[in-house]
C-alpha positions in Angstrom: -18.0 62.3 281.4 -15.5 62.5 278.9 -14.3 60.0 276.3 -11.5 59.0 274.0 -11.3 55.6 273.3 -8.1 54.4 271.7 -8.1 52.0 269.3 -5.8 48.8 270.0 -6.3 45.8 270.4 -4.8 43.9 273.5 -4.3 40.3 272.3 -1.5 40.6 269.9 -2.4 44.2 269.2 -0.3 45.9 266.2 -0.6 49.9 265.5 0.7 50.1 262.1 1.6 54.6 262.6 2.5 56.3 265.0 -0.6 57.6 266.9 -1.5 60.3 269.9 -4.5 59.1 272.0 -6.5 61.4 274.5 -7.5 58.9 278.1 -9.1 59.2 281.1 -8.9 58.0 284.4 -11.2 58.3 287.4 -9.6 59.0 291.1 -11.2 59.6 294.0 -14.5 61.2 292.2 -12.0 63.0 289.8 -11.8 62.9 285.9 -7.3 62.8 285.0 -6.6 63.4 281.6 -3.7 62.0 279.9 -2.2 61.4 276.1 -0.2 58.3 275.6 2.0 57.6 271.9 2.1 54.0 270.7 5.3 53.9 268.7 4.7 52.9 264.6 3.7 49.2 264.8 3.8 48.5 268.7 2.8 45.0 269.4 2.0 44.4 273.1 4.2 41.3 272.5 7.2 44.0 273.1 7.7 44.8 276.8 8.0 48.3 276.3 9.7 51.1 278.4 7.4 53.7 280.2 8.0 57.8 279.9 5.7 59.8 282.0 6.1 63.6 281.4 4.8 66.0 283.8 4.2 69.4 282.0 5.1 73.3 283.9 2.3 75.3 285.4 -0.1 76.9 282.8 0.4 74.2 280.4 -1.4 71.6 278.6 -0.1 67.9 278.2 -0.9 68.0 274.7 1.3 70.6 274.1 4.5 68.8 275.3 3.5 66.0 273.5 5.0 68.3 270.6 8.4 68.6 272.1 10.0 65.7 270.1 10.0 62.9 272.4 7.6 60.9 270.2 10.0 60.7 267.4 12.5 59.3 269.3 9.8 56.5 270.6 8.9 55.5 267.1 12.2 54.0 267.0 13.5 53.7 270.8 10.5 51.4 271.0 8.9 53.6 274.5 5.8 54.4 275.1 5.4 58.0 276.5 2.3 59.1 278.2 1.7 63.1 278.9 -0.6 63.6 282.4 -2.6 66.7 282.9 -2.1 68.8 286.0 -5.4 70.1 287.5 -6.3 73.7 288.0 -5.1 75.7 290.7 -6.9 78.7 292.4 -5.6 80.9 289.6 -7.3 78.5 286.9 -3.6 77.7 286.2 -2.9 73.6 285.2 -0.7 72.4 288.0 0.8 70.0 290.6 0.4 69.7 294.0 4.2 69.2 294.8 4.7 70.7 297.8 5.5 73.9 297.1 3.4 77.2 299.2 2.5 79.0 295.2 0.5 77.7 292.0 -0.2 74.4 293.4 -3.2 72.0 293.0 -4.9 69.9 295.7 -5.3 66.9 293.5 -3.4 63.2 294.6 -1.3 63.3 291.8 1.1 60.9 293.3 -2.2 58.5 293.3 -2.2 59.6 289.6 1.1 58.7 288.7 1.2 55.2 290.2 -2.3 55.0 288.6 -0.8 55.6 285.5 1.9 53.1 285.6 -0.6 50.6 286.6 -3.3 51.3 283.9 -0.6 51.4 281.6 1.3 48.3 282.6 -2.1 46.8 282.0 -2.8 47.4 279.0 0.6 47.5 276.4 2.7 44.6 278.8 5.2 47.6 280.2 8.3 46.5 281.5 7.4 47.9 285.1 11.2 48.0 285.8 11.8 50.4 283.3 9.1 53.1 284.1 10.9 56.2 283.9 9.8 60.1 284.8 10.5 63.4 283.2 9.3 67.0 283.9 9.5 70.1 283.1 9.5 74.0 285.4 6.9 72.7 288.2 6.2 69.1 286.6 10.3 68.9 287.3 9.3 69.8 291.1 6.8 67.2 290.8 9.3 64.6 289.6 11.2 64.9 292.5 8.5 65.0 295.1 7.0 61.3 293.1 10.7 59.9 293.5 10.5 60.6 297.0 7.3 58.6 297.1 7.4 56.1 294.4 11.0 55.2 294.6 10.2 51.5 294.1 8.0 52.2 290.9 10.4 54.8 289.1 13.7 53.7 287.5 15.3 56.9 286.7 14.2 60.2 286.0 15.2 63.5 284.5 14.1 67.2 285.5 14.5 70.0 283.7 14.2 73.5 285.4 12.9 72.8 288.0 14.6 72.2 291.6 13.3 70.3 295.0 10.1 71.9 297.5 12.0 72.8 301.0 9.6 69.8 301.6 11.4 67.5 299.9 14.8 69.0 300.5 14.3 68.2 304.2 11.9 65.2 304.3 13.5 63.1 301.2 14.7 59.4 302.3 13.5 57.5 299.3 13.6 53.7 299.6 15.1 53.4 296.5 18.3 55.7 295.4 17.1 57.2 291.9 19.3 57.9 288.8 18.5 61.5 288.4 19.7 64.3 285.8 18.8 67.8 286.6 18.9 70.3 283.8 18.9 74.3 284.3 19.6 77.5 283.1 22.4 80.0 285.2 20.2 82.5 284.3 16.5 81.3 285.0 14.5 84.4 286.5 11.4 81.7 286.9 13.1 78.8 289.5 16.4 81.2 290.0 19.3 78.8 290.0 21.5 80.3 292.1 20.3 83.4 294.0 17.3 84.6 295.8 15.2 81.7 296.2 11.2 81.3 295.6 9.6 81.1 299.0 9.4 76.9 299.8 11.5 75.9 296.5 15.4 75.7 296.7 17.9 76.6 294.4 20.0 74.7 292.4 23.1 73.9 294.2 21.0 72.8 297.4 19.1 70.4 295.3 22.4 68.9 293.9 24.0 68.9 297.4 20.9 67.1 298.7 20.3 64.4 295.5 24.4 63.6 296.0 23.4 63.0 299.7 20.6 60.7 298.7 22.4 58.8 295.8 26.1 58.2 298.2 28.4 61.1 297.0 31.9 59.2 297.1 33.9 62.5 297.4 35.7 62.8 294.3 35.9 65.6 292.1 33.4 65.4 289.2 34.0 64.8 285.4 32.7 68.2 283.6 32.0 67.7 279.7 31.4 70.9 277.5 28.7 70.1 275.2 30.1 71.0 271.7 28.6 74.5 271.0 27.5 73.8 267.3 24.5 76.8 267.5 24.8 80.2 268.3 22.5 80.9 271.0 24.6 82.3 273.4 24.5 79.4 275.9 27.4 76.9 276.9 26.4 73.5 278.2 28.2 71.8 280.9 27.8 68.0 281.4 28.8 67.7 285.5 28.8 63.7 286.0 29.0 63.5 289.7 31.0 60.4 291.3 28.0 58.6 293.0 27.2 55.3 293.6 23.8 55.7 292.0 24.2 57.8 288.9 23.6 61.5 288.9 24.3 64.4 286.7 23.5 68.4 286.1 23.3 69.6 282.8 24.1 73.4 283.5 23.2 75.7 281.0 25.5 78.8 281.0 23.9 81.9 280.4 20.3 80.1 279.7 17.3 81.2 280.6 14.2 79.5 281.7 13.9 77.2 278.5 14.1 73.6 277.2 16.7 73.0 274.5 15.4 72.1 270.9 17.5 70.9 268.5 19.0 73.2 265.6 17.5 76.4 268.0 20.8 74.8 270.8 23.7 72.8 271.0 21.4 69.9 272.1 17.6 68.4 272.5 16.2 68.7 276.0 14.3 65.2 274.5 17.6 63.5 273.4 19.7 63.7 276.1 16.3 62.8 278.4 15.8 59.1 276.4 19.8 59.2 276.2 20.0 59.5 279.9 17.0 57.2 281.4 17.9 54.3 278.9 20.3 53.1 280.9 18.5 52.1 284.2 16.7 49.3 285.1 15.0 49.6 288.6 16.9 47.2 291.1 13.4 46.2 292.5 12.8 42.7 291.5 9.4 42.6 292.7 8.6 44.4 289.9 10.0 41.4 287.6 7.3 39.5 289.3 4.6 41.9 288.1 6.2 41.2 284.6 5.7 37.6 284.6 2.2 37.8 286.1 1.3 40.3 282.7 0.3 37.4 281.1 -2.8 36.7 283.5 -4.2 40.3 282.7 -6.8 40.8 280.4 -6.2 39.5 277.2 -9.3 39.0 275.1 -9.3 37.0 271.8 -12.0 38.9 269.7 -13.4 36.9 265.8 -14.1 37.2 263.4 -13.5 40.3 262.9 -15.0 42.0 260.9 -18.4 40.6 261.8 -21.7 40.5 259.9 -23.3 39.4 263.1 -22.0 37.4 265.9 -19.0 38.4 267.7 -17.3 35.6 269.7 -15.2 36.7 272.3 -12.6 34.4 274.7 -10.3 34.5 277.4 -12.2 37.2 279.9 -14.4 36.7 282.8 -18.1 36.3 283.3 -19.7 39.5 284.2 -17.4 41.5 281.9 -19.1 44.7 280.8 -19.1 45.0 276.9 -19.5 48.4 275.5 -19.5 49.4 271.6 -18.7 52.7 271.2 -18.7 54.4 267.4 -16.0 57.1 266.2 -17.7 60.1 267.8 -17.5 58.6 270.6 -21.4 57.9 271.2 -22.5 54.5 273.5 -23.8 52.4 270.8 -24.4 49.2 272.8 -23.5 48.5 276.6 -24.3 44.9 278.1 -22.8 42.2 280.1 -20.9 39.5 278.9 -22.2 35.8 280.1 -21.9 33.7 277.5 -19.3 33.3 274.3 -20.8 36.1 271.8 -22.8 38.6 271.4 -24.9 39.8 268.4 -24.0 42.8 266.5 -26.2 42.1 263.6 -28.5 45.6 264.1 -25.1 47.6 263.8 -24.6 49.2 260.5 -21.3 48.5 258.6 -18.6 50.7 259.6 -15.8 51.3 262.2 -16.2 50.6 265.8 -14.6 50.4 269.4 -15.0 47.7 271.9 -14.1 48.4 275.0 -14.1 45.2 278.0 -14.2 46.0 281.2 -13.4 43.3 284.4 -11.9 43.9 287.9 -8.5 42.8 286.1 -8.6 45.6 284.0 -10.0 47.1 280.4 -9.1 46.2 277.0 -10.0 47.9 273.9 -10.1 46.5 270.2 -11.2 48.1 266.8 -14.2 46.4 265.5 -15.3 46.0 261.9 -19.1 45.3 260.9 -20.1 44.5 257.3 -23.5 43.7 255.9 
């Protein structure tokens, strides 16, 4: 079994730069890799927004991580986590998102409200302001999880991608979702207007179906042209559509199956994603409940740290497991916790990761020995 252990600290936990960490989670007998950022100096004091991104098929979480969203984090003040599609029968990454090509057989819905919870748990998210972007078939994804996990998701934004037939036909979310949809006129991967893949739609069905879903007031929509500052051959169209729960499609004119980068378009695909999903807060108020009850979640007070031999540790349950793990990685000491400290005097001095585990939830904290 795998391993990265991130190093935070849940009690008043401060990361001082910007930092990528590699995570693990365990469903139904299967190992789900994700990366999450923590913005420069994130204090789990700050209920922070929630970006999952759900990368195309072929690709690698880590990858997208590269796009530019983490910039804008380090200053929006989000926290975005990249999940990791499993392989499909072509040893492709993927999602199983309904569609009858290239898809997994994993319970990634399971792994996306798994996410939010694990998450939630340990850097105080504001669980009504979990939002979900993807990209090619992560984008397909997104809409089938909005279907799904309308109550958890507050907005989301797809780019080139379009709804399963499945989802076209079955969609009734309980929950109306903000959505902007983002695609090329010319995409010859998820064709936007003309000769559909077998089981995905095409663009204008999509649209016709989310302005269905999100009460379409009739009215003609307000069409923006996106300033075309680069020469790249593509003219952007912002279409605002008049519904009672917000929706828009960026349409790319003359695009091809891409994402837009700044200084290469008009526009970053990452800008106007934060710029868009900013603006919702999920109507669910049981989730504001969830909020309030963050405080009772795992929230260890660890000293003195550094330690030159006992560590005292409050605030967690008897029978929490206590593992010590060093920078490769490697179990250095496992045991469980029934009493108020625990002696680290045999470790050398150096850098270390605790990791507490309860029913509640984990909690991780950089540990300092000394001589």
């Amino acid at each position: 079994m795998k391993f990265f252990l991130p190093i935070v600290c849940i009690l008043l936990s401060t990361v001082s730069f910007g930092q990528l960490n590699q995570d693990f989670l365990t469903l139904n007998q299967q190992e789900r890799e994700f990366y999450e950022f923590i913005p420069s100096n994130y204090s789990n004091t700050e209920a922070a927004p929630l970006i999952i991104v759900l990368h195309g098929i072929g690709g690698y979480a880590s990858d997208y991580a590269t796009y530019g969203l983490n910039d804008i984090a380090d200053t929006a003040r989000f926290i975005p986590v990249y999940l990791q599609g499993t392989n499909n029968a072509f040893n492709q990454p993927s999602w199983n998102n309904g569609v009858a090509f290239g898809n997994s057989t994993s319970d990634d819905l399971l792994f996306i409200s798994s996410i939010i919870d694990s998450m939630h748990a340990k850097y105080n998210i504001n669980r009504r302001r979990v939002y979900l972007t993807g990209i090619s078939m992560g984008a397909i994804m997104s809409f089938k999880a909005i279907r799904h996990l309308s109550d958890e998701i507050a907005a989301t934004v797809c780019h080139i991608g379009t709804m399963s037939d499945e989802d076209i036909i079955g969609s009734n979310p309980t929950y109306p979702v903000p959505t902007m949809q983002v695609h090329g006129t010319l995409d010859n991967i998820v064709p936007y207007s003309s000769s559909p893949l077998a089981s995905l739609s095409l663009v204008p069905t999509t649209i016709n179906k989310l302005k269905t879903l999100n009460g379409w007031n009739g009215a003609d929509s307000t069409i923006i042209d996106i300033p075309n500052t680069v020469a790249d051959g593509i003219m952007i169209e912002r279409i605002i559509y008049d519904c009672t729960t917000p929706l828009e499609h960026w349409k790319m004119n003359g695009a091809q199956h891409i994402v837009l980068f700044a200084n290469t378009n008009d526009t970053s695909g990452m800008v106007i994603t934060w710029n868009f999903l900013r603006q919702f807060t999920h109507t669910n108020t049981s989730l504001s409940i969830q909020d309030q009850n963050q405080e009772h979640i795992l929230k260890p007070l660890v000293y003195p740290n550094p330690s030159a031999g006992q560590l005292n540790i409050e605030n967690i349950e008897q029978e929490t497991l206590i593992q010590i793990y060093n920078l490769n990685q490697q179990l250095i000491v496992e045991q469980i916790f029934n009493s108020q400290s625990i002696d680290i005097s045999l470790l050398p001095s150096g850098l270390y990761v605790l990791k507490l585990s309860t029913k509640s939830g984990q909690a991780y904290s950089q540990l300092i020995t000394k001589e």
